[in-house]
Structure formats: structure tokens, C-alpha cells
Residue frames as qw, qx, qy, qz and C-alpha x, y, z in Angstrom:
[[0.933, -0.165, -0.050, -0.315, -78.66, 178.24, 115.96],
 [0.188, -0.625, 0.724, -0.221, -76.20, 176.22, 117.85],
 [0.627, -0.062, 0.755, -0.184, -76.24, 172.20, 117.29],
 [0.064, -0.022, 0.765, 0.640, -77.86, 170.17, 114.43],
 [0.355, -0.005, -0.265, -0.897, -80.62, 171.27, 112.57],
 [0.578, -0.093, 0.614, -0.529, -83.80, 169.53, 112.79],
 [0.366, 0.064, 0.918, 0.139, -84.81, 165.85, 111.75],
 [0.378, 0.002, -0.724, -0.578, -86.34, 165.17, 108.43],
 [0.434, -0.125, 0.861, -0.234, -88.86, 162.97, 108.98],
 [0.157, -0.185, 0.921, 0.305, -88.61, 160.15, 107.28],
 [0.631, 0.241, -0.117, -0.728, -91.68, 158.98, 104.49],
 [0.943, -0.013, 0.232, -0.239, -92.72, 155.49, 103.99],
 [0.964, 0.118, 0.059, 0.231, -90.10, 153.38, 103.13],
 [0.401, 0.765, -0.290, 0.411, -87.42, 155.95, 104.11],
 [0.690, -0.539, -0.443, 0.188, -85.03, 156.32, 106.94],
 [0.274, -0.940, -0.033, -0.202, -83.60, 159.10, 108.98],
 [0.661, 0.326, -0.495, 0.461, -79.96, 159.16, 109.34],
 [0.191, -0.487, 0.379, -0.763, -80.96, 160.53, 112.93],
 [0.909, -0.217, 0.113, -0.339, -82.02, 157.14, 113.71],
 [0.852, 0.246, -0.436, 0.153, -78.91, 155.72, 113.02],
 [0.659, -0.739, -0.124, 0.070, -76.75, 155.23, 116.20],
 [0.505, 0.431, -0.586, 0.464, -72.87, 155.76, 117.26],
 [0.098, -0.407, 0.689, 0.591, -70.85, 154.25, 117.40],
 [0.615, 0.235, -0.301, -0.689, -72.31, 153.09, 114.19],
 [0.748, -0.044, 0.621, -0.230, -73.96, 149.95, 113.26],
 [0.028, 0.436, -0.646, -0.626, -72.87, 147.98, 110.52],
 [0.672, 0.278, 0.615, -0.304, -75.06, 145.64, 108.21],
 [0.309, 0.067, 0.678, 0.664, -75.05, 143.53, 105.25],
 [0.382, 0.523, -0.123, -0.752, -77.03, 144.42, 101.88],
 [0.517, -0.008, 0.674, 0.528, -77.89, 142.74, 99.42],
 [0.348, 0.882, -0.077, -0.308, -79.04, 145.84, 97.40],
 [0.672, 0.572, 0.241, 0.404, -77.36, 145.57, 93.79],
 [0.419, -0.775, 0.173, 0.440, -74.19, 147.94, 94.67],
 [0.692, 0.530, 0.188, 0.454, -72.22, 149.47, 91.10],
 [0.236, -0.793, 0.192, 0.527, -69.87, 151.52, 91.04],
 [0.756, 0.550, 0.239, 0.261, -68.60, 153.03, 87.76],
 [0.265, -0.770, 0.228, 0.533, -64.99, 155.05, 86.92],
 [0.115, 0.557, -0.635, -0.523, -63.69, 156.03, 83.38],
 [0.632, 0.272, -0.494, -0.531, -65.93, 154.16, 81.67],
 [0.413, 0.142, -0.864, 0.253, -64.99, 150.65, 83.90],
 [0.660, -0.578, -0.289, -0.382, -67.29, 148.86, 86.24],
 [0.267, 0.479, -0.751, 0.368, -65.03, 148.78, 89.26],
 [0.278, -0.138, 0.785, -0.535, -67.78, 147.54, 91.80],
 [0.602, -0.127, -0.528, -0.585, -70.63, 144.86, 91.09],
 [0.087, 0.095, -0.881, 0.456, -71.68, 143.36, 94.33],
 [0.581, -0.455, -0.267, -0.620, -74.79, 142.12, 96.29],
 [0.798, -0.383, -0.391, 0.252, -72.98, 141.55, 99.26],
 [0.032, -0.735, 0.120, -0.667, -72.39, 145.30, 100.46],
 [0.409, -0.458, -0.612, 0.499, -71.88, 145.97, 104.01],
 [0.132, 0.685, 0.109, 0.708, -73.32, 149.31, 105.01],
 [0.438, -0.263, -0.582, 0.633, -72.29, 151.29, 107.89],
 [0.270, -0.747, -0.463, -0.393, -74.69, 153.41, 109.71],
 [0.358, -0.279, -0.450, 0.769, -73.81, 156.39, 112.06],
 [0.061, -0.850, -0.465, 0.241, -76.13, 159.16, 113.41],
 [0.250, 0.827, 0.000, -0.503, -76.15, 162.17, 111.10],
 [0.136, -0.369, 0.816, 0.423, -74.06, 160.16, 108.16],
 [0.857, 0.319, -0.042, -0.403, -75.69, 158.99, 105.20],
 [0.944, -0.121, 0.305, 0.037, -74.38, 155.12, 104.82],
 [0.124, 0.630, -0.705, -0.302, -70.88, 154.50, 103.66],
 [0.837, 0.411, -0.248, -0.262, -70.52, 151.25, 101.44],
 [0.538, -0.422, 0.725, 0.085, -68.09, 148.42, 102.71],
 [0.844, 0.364, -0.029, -0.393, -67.60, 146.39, 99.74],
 [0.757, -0.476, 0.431, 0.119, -66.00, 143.33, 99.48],
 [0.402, -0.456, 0.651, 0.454, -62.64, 142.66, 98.10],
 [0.404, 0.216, 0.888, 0.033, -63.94, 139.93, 95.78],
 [0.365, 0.717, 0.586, 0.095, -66.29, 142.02, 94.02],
 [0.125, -0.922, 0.054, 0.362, -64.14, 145.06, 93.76],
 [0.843, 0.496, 0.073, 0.192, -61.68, 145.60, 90.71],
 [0.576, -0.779, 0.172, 0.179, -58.57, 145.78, 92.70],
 [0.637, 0.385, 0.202, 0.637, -56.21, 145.73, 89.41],
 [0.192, 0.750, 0.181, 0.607, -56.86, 149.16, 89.42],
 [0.468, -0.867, 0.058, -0.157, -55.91, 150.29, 92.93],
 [0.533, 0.329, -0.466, 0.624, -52.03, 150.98, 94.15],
 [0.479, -0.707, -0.476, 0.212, -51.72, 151.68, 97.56],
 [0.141, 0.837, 0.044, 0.527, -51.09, 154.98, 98.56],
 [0.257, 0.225, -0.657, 0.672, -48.36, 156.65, 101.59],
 [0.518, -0.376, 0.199, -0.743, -52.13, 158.05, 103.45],
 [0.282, -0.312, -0.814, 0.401, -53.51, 156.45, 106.70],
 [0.311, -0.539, 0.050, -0.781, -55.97, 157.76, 108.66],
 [0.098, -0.081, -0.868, 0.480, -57.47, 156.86, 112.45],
 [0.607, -0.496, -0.366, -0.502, -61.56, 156.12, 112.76],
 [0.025, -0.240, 0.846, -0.476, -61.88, 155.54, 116.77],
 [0.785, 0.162, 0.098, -0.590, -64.43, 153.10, 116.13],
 [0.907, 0.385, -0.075, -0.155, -62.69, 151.48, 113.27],
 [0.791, -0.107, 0.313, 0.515, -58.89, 151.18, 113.36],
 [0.011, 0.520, -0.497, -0.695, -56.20, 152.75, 110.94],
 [0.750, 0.626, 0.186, -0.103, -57.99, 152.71, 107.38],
 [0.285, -0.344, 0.474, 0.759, -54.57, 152.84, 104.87],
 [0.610, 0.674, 0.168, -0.381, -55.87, 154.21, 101.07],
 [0.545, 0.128, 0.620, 0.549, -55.12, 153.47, 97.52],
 [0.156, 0.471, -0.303, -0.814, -55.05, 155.66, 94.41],
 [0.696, 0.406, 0.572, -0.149, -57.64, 154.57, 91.71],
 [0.002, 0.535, -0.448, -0.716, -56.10, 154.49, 88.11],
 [0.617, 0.555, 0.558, -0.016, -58.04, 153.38, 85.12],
 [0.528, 0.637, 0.270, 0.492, -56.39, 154.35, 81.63],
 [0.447, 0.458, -0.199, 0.742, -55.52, 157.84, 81.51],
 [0.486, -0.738, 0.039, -0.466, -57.86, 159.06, 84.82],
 [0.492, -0.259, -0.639, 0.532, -56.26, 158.71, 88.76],
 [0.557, -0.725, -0.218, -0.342, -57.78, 159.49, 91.94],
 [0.348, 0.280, -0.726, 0.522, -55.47, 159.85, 94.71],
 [0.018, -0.028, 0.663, -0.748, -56.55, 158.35, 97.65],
 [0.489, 0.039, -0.441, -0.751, -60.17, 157.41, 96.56],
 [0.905, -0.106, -0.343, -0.229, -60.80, 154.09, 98.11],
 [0.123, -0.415, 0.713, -0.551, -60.18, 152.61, 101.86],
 [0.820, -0.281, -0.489, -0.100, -60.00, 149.58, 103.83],
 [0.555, -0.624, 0.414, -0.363, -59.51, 148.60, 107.24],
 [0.689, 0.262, -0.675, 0.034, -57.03, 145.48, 107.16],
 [0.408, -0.265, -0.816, 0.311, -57.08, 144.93, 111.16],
 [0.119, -0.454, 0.130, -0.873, -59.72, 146.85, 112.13],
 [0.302, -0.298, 0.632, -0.649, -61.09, 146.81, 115.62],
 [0.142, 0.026, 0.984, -0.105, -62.52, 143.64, 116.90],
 [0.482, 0.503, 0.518, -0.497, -66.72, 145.30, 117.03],
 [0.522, 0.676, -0.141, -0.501, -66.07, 146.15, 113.13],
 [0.169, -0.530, 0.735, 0.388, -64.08, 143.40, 111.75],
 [0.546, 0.633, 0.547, -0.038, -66.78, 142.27, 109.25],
 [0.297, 0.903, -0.037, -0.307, -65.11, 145.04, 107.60],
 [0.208, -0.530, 0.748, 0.341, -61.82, 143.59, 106.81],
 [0.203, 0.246, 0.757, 0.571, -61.38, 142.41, 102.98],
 [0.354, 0.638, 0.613, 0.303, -63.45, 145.57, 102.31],
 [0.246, 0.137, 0.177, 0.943, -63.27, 148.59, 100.38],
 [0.122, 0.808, 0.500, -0.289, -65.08, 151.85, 100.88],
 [0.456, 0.225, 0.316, 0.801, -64.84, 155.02, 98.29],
 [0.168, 0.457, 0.139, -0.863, -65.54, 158.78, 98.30],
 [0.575, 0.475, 0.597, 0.294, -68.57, 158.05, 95.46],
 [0.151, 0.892, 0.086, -0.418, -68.00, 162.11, 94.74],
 [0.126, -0.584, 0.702, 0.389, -64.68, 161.04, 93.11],
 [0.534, 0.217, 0.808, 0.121, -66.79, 158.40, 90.80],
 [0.098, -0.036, -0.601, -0.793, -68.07, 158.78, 87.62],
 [0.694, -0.289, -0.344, -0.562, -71.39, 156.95, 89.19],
 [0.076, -0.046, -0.950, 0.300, -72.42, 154.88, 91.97],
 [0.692, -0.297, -0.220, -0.620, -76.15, 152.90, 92.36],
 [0.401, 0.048, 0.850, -0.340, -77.82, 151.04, 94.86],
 [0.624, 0.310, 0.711, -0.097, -79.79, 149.07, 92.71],
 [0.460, 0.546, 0.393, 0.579, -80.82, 151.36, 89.49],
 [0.342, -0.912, -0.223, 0.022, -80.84, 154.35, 91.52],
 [0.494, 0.489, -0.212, 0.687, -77.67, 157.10, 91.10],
 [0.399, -0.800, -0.326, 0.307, -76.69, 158.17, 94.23],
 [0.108, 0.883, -0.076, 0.451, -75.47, 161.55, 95.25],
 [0.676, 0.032, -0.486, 0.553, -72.28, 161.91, 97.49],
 [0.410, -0.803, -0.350, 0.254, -72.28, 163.64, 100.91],
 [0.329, 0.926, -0.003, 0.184, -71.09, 166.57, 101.12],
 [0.569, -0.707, 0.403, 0.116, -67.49, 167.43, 102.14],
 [0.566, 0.566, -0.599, -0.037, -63.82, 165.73, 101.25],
 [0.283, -0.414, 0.768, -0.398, -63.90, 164.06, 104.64],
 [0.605, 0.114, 0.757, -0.219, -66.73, 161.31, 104.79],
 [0.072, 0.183, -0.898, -0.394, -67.74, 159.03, 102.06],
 [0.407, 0.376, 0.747, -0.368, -71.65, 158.41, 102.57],
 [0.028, 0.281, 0.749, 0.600, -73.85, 157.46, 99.52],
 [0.309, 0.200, 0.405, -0.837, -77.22, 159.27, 99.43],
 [0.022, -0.214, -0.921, -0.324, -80.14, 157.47, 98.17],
 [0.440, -0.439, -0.295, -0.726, -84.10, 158.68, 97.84],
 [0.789, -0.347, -0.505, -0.058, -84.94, 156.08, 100.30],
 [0.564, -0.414, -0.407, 0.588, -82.49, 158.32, 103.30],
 [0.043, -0.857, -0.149, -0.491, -83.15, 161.56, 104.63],
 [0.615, 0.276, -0.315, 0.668, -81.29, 164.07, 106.67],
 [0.388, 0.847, -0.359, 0.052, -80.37, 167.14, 107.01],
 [0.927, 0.077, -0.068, 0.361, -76.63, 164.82, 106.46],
 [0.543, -0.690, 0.173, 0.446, -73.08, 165.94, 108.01],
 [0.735, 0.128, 0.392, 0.539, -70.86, 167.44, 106.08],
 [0.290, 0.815, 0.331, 0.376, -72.39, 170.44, 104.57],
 [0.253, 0.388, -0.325, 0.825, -70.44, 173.79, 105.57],
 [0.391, -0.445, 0.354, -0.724, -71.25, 174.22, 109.48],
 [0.935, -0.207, -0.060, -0.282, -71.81, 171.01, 110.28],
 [0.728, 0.277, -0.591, 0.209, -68.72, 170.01, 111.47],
 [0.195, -0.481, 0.409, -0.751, -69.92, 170.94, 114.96],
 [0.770, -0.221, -0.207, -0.562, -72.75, 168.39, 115.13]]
């Protein structure tokens, strides 16, 4: 089979990550947004941004402000989103646990996305936990993308081996 697989479709109050568009679309939240690491909330927010592209379960923008940026050094990595701009990353240390390279922002990113500047996004696979409200999500699949998976989105979701064709 050649392409991506075929659409979920979505149950009441779900949505379909094949409805989401690119380039993506971003939007606030005010879903309840935690993030936990070594024992330390590092994220408590209800002022998420979430960013929405077509076969991607939502990545988390979260803002500065609500983000426990003691704990982040910046790191030598960069990457290029042609969408977003050059993301640069930080290393997440908390007591004896580090994460290289765990948690990206976009400091001048392109003009259509710059709602995004002053926020962080994180791989949640590299967490101890991350909820959208009381709800534990589950991290996409891959080391490459950073999308949260929640009951309430359905796929099938990029990432998984063979799917880097789609």
C-alpha cells in the first residue's frame, strides 16, 4: 500500500488529525496543560497554544511564563521547520535526571506563526508525564515530532515506522 493509511473516523467529541490542515493551524487552549519531570512540575498552564498539522497529533506551544525555565540550558542544536523558522533547543536538568535537547522554541519565528515566540514545546516521550486536563497523554511515535495524543484525537498519526512517506 503506497500513501497513508486510511482515516479514523472520528467519534463524538473527537477529532481526526486528517482534518487538520498544512501548513498547520495554530490555536490557543485553555485546556489545563501539566507537564511533569523527576518528580517537578515543569509546566502548569491554561494558556497552551496548540499547533495542528494534517496527520500530526497536536504539539503544545507553551508559554514561557508558565514553564519552569530554571531548569533548561540551552543547547549547541537548531533545527529548520519551513513553516516555522529555526527552533534552537535546551537540555532539561532537574536534580540528578537530563534530557538533551528535550524542549524548543522559536525566538523569531516566521511572521504567520509568531504567536509562538516566548513558547516552549517538548518531546512529552522524554517526560515523566504530560496531561491535558486529568488525562495522561501518550507521545507520538518517533524521535522527530513532538505531538501529544489525547482520547479526544484520532489517527492513524505520523511517525510510526513507514510513515515517513506520508
Amino acid at each position: 500500500m503506497f500513501g497513508p493509511p486510511q482515516r479514523i473516523e472520528p467519534g463524538p467529541g473527537q477529532e481526526s488529525v486528517w482534518d487538520y490542515p498544512r501548513p498547520p493551524r495554530l490555536e490557543a487552549t485553555d485546556r489545563h496543560v501539566r507537564v511533569v519531570f523527576n518528580e517537578v512540575a515543569i509546566v502548569d498552564t491554561r494558556a497552551a497554544l496548540r499547533m495542528l498539522e494534517t496527520s500530526h497529533p497536536p504539539v503544545y506551544y507553551l508559554p514561557a511564563a508558565d514553564v519552569r525555565t530554571e531548569y533548561l540550558q540551552p543547547s549547541a542544536r537548531k533545527t529548520f521547520c519551513e513553516f516555522k523558522g529555526v527552533a534552537r533547543y535546551f537540555t532539561l536538568t532537574i536534580g540528578d535526571r537530563s534530557i538533551s535537547d528535550a524542549v524548543w522554541d522559536y525566538p523569531e519565528p516566521t511572521p504567520h506563526y509568531a504567536q509562538i515566540a516566548g513558547h516552549f514545546a517538548l518531546y512529552p516521550a522524554q517526560m515523566d508525564a504530560c496531561f491535558i486536563d486529568d488525562e495522561l497523554v501518550r507521545a507520538q511515535a518517533g524521535d522527530f515530532y513532538g505531538g501529544w495524543i489525547s482520547n479526544d484525537i484520532v489517527g492513524p498519526f505520523k511517525g510510526e515506522p513507514g510513515t515517513w512517506g506520508w
